[in-house]
C-alpha positions as CSV (number, residue, x, y, z in Angstrom):
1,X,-13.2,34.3,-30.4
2,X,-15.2,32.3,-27.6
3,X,-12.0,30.1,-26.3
4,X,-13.1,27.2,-24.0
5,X,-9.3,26.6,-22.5
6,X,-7.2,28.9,-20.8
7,X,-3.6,28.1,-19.8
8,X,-1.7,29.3,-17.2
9,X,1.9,28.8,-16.9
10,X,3.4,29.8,-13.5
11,X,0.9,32.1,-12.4
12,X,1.9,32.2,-9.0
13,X,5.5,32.4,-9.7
14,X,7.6,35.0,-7.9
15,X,4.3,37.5,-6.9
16,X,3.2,38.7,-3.5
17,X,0.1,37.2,-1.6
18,X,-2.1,39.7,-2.1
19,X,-1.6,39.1,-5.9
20,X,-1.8,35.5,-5.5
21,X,-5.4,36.5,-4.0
22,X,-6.3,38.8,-6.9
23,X,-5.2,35.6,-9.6
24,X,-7.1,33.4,-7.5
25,X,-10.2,35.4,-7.8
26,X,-10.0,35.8,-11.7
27,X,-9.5,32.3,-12.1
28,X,-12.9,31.8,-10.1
29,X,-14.4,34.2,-12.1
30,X,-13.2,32.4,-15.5
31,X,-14.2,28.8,-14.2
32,X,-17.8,30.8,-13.1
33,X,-18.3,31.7,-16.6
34,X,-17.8,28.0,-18.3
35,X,-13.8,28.5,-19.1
36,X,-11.7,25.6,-18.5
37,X,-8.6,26.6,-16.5
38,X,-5.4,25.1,-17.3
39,X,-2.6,25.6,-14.7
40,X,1.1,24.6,-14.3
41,X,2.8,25.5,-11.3
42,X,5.6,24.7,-8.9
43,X,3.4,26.7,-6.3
44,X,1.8,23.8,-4.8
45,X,-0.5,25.0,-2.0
46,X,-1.6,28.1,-4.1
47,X,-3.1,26.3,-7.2
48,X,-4.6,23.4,-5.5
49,X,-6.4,25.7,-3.0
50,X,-8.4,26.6,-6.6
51,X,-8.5,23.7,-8.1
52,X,-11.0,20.8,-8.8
53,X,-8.7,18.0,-10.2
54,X,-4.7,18.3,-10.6
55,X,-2.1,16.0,-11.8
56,X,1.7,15.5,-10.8
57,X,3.8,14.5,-13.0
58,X,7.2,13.1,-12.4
59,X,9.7,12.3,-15.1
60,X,6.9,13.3,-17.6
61,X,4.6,10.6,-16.7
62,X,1.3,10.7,-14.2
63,X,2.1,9.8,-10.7
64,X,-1.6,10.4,-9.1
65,X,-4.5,12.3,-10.1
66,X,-7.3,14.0,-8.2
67,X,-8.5,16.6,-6.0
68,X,-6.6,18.9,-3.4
69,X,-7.2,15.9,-0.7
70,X,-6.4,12.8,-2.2
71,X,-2.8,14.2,-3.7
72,X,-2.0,15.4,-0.4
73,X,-2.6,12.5,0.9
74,X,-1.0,10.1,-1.2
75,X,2.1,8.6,0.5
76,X,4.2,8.5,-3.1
77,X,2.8,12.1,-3.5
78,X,4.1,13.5,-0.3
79,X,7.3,10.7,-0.5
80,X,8.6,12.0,-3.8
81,X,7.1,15.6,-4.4
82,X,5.3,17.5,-1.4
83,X,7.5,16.1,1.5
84,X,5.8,15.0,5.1
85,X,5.2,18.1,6.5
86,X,3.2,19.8,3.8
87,X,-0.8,21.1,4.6
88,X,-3.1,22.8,3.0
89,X,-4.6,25.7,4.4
90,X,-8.1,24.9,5.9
């Protein structure tokens, strides 16, 4: 079996940093190799530093689309989910 999705559920939850490296790296790997990578996580910073579009959803429904940049910077993003004084690692 050749699958073309992957998903993901909480892969960052409750691990150390260096693990959160070693998932980030076989996620790369799996997105190098033409596998779609399907994440959901409460772990904000960690899974949008690897990915190239993410959604939040609130109450079930779409609240913004994009990538790392234009969620972070959406005003109803940071008002109702990430808070004012989240950043992303640069």
């Amino acid at each position: 079996i050749e699958p073309r999705y992957m998903l993901l559920d909480e892969p960052f939850a409750g691990i150390d940093p260096r693990t959160v490296e070693d998932i980030q790296a076989i996620i790369a790997a799996l997105r190098e190799k033409g596998l779609g990578v399907l994440i959901t996580d409460h772990n904000v910073r960690e899974t949008l530093e690897i990915t190239d579009r993410s959604y939040i959803i609130v109450d079930g429904e779409i609240l913004t689309a994009g990538d790392a940049q234009t969620l972070t910077a959406d005003a109803r993003v940071r008002r109702i989910y990430l808070g004012d004084k989240f950043q992303l690692d640069q």
